[in-house]
C-alpha positions as CSV (number, residue, x, y, z in Angstrom):
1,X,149.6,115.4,-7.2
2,X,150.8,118.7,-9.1
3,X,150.1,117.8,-12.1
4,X,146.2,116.5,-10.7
5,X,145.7,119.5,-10.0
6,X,146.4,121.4,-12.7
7,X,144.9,119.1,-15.1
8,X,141.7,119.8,-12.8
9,X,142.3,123.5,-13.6
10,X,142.5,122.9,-17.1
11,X,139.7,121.1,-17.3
12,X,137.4,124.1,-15.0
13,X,138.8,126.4,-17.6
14,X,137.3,125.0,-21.0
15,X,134.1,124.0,-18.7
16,X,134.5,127.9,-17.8
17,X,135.4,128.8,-21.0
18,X,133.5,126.5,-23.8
19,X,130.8,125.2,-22.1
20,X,129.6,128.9,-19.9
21,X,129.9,126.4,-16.6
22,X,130.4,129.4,-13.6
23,X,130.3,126.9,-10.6
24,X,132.4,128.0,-8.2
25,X,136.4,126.4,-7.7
26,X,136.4,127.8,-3.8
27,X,134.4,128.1,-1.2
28,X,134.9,130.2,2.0
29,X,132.4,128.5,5.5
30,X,132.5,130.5,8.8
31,X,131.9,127.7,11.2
32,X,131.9,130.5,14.4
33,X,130.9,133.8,15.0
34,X,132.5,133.7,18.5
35,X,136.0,134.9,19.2
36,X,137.9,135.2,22.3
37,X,140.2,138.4,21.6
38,X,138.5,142.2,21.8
39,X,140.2,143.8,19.3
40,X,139.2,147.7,19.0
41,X,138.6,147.6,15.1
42,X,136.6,144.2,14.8
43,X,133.1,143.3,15.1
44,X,133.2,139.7,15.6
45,X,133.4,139.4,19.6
46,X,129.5,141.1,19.6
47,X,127.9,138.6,17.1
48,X,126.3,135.7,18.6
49,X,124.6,133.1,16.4
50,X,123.9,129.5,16.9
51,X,126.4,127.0,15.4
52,X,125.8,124.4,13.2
53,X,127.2,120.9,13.9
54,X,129.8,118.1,12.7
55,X,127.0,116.5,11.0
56,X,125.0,119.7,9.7
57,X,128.5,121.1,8.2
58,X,129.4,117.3,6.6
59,X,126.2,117.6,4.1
60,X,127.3,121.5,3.6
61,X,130.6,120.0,2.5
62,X,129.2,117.3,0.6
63,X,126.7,119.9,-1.1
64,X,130.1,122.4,-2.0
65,X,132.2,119.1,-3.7
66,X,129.3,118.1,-5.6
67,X,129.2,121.4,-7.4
68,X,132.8,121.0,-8.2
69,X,134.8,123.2,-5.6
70,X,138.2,122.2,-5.2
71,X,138.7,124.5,-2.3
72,X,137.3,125.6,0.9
73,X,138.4,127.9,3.4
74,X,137.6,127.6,7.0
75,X,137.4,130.9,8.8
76,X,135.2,132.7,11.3
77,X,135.3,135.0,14.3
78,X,137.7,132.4,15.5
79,X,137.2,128.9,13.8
80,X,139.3,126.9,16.5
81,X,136.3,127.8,18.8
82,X,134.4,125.7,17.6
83,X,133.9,122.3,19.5
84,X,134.4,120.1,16.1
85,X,136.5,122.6,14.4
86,X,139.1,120.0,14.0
87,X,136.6,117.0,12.7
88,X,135.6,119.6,10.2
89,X,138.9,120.1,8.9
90,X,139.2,116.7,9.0
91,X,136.3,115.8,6.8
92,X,137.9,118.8,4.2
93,X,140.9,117.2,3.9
94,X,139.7,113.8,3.3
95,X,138.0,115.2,0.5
């Protein structure tokens, strides 16, 4: 598995490198804006948006690995807030 992944590195770096390829290796999705603390110094807890489901966030996913990244980070005013969080996570490891 280590050395998949860094021949996948070494491969995005002569893409990077040779060929001018700047897709990106990670991605970063905020699947909430809601979050259950009030913490004094964050913003979070008075954003309100509507949330996008399993399904919507699967072709968002699909859309990220087909431009090559290798890496996505779930975060979010509190990402476990979300009712699918964990079928999201799921569906990111899987692939």
């Amino acid at each position: 598995m280590i050395r998949q992944k860094r021949y996948y590195y070494y491969y995005r770096f002569i893409k990077w490198w040779f060929f001018k390829d700047r897709s990106p290796i990670g991605a970063s999705i905020k699947i909430t804006q809601r979050c259950n603390l009030n913490c004094t110094h964050c913003g979070w807890e008075k954003k309100s948006a509507d949330e996008l489901s399993f399904k919507e966030w699967k072709a968002i996913i699909d859309n990220l690995y087909s431009k090559g990244v290798a890496v996505i980070a779930v975060e979010g005013g509190e990402p476990t807030l979300h009712p699918e969080a964990g079928d999201i996570v799921d569906y990111i490891k899987k692939k």
